[in-house]
N, C-alpha and C positions, 0 to 999 in steps of 0.2 A: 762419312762427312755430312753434318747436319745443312741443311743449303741454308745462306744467308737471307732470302726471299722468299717468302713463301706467297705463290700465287693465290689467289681463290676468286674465280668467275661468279659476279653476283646472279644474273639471272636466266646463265640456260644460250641455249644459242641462237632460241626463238626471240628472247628480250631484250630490254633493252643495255646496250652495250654499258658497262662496268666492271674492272679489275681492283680489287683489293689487292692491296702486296706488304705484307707484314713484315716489316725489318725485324728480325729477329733476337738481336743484341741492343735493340735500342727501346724495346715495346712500344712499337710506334709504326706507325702505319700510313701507305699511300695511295690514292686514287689516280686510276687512270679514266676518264670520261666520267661523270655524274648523271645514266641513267637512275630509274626507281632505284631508291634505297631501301623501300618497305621491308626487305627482307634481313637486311644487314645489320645486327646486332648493335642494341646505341653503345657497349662497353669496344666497338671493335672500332663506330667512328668514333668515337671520343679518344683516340687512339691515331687519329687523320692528322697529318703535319702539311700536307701539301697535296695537292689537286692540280693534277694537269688534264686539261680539256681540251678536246681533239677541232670542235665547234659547239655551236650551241643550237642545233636543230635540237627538236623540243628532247627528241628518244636519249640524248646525248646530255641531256642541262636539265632538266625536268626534276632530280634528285637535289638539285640546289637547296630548295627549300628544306626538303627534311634533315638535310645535313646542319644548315644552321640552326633551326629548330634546336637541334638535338646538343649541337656547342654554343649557344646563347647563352648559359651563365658562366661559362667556364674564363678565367683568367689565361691567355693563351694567344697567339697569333695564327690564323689560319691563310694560308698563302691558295694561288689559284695562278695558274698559269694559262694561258688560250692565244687564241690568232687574235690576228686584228680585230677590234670592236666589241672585246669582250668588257672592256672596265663597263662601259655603257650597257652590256647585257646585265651585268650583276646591279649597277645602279639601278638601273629602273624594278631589278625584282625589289631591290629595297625600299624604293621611293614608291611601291605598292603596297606597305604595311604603312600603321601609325605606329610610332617609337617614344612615347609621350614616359612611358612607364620605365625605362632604362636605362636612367640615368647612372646608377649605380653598376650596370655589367660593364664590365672590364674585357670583355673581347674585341679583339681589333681583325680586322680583315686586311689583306694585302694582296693586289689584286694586280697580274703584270699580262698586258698583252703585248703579244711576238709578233715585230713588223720582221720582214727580211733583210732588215740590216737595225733594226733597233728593240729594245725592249722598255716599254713605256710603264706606268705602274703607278696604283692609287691607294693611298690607305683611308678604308672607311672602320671609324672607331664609334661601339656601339655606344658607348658613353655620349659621343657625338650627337644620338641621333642619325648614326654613319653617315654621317656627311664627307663628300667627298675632297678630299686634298692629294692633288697631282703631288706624285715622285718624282726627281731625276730620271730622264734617259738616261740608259746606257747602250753600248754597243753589242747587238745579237753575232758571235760569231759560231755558234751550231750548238753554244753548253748554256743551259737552262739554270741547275743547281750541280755545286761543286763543294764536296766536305770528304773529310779525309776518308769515311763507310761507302761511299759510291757517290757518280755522278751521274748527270738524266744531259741527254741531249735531245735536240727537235728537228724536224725536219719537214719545212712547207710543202703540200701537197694540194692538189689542182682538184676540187669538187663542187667545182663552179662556184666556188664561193672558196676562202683561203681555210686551210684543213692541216693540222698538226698530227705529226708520228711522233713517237718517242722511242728512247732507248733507254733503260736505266742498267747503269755496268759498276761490278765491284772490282775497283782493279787488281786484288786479289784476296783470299781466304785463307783462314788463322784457325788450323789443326792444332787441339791441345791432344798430346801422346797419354790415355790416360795409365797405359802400363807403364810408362815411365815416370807419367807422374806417380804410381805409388810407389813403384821400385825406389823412385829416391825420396819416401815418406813425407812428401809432399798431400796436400791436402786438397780438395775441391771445396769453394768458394769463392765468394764476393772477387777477392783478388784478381782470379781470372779474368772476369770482363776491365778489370783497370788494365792489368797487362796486355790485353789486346786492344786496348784505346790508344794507350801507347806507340805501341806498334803501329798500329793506323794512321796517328797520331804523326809517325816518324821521327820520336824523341830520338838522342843518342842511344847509343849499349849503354853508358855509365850509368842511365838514370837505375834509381832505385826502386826496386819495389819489394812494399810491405808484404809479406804472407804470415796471416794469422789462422793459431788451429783452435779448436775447439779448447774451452779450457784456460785461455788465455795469451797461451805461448804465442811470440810472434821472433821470428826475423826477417831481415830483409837482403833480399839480392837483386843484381844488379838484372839491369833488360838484358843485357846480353848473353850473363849466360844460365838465363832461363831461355830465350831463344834456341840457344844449343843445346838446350837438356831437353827440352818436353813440346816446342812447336814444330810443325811444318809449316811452311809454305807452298799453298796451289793457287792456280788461277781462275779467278775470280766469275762470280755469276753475272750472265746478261740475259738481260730480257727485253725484247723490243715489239711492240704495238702500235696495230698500223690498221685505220678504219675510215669507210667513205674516202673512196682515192678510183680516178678516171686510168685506166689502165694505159698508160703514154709511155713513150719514151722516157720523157724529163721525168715522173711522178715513179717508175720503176728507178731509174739510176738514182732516186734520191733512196728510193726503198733498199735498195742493196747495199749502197752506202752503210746508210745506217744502222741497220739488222745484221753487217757481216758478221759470217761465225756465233751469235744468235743462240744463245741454248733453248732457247725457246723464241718462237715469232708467235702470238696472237695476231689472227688475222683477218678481217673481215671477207667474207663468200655469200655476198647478198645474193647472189644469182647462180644458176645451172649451166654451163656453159650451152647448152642450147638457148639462151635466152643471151647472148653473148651482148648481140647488138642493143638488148632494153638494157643491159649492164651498162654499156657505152653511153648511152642517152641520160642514163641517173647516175654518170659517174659512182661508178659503182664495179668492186671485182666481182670477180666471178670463182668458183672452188681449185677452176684448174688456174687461171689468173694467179690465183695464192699461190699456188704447186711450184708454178713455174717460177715465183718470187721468190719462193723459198729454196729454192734450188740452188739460183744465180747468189744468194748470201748466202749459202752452206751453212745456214743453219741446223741444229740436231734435230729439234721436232718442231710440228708445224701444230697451233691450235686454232682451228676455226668457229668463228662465231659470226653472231646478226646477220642470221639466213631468212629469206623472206617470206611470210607466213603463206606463200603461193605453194608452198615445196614440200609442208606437213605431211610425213608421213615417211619424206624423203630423206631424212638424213644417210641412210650408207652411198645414195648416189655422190652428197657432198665428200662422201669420205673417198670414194673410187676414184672419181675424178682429181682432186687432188693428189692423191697417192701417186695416179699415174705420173703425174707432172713434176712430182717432188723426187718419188724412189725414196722416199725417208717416212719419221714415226708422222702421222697424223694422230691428232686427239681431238675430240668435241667436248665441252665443256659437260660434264654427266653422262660421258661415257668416251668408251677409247678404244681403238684399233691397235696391235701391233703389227 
């Protein structure tokens, strides 16, 4: 089974925090936090639909710039999600250039920040000048974005300043059989990703769908019983991320919440638990803090990142430590444990 997500950690576990995640059947791609982008291929953001930001300390927003840089001419809507007081973060980077020349780009930005009972939102369009024009409120009840490929949820987190987690989960995965499919002279093609848009979709069985083979020849059959001839159904991939958070009470039961079951937790281990209590004071986990989060959400593997450059040299401690607490897979971003 090909996973619907494909992860890829921009810069290591020393840098600054960044998750690519490649939807797979869509070519299209999402950001979690906007460290340095310097490394990330301009063919992979130009590929970015949507940016969810944890906060905007510099290590965490700093990528802003080169992102837009790099989608300024394109025809396109770029979305941005953050806590409170982000519309105002992204305005001022903008009200820091001159915009005299671009009149003609057609890029619009959409920019929503997450109160704990609201989602506020700005669209600045470059053609504008990005000038800003407030959105509609709406009501925040834990889901971000919602389309039939998967949903992203959030969840407030206490880092002396308000701090977003996320989850993004497929509520489930569309097996094509491909020995069935030749067995019944079926062909690979285009068609496929329709019929599972479909499905996604949750058309009826009756709708139709075209299969055309090389050559010219087409007929068509119904969703349903292509469903019964050549798909499974399994369930679905999640991934949740979770960085800068004060090890509490309220800031863990939000964590668990959200990450249950978890096929993966990226997770921040700014500190060694020997430095527990400087962890506590910068709101900040610690490697075994993660373990034990990752424990209490029974997620499958734990990946740790943005360890503090005090620790160089030390990554197997990060890894011991956590393990112990978890009992399950730890991974560091460039390398991996079983």
């Amino acid at each position: 089974m090909k996973p619907t997500f494909q992860m890829q950690w921009v810069n290591g576990p020393w840098g600054d925090p960044a998750l690519l995640v490649r939807i797979r059947w869509a070519r299209r791609a999402l950001l979690f936090d906007l460290g340095s982008m310097a490394t990330v291929p301009s063919g992979d953001l130009l590929r970015v639909s949507e940016v969810f930001v944890s906060h905007t300390h510099l290590d965490h927003f700093v990528g802003f710039d080169h992102l837009l840089r790099t989608v300024l001419g394109r025809d396109r809507i770029l979305s941005l999600f953050g806590p409170p007081g982000i519309i105002g973060n992204v305005e001022g980077k903008l009200r820091g250039y001159t915009w005299n020349l671009v009149q003609g780009y057609p890029l619009r930005l959409e920019v929503f920040e997450v109160d704990p009972d609201w989602i506020r939102g700005a669209h600045f369009a470059c053609k504008e000048a990005f000038r800003r024009q407030d959105l509609a409120a709406r009501p925040f009840t834990g889901e971000l974005w919602d389309e039939p490929g998967f949903r992203i949820r959030a969840a407030h987190l206490d880092h002396q300043i308000p701090c977003l987690a996320f989850a993004i989960e497929e509520p489930f995965h569309i097996n094509i059989d491909k020995e069935r499919l030749a067995g019944l002279d079926l062909p690979v093609g285009p068609w496929l990703a329709e019929l599972k848009a479909k499905i996604r979709a949750g058309v009826g069985d009756e709708t139709q769908i075209p299969v055309g083979w090389p050559g010219g020849r087409t007929e068509t059959f119904s969703l349903g019983e292509l469903k019964g001839a050549i798909i499974s159904v399994t369930p679905g991939q999640k991934m949740a991320y979770v960085t800068d958070a004060l090890y509490s009470p309220e800031n863990v039961a939000r964590l668990v919440t959200l990450a249950k079951g978890a096929d993966a937790l990226y997770c921040e281990a700014a500190y060694l638990d020997r430095h527990a209590s400087l962890a506590a004071e910068r709101f900040h986990l610690t490697a075994r803090q993660a373990g034990l989060i990752a424990r209490q959400a029974e997620v499958r593997r734990l990946v740790l990142f943005h360890f503090s450059p005090r620790y160089q040299g030390e990554t197997e401690a990060f890894h011991r430590e956590a393990r112990e607490a978890f009992g399950g897979w730890v991974t560091v971003p460039g390398g991996h444990w079983d």
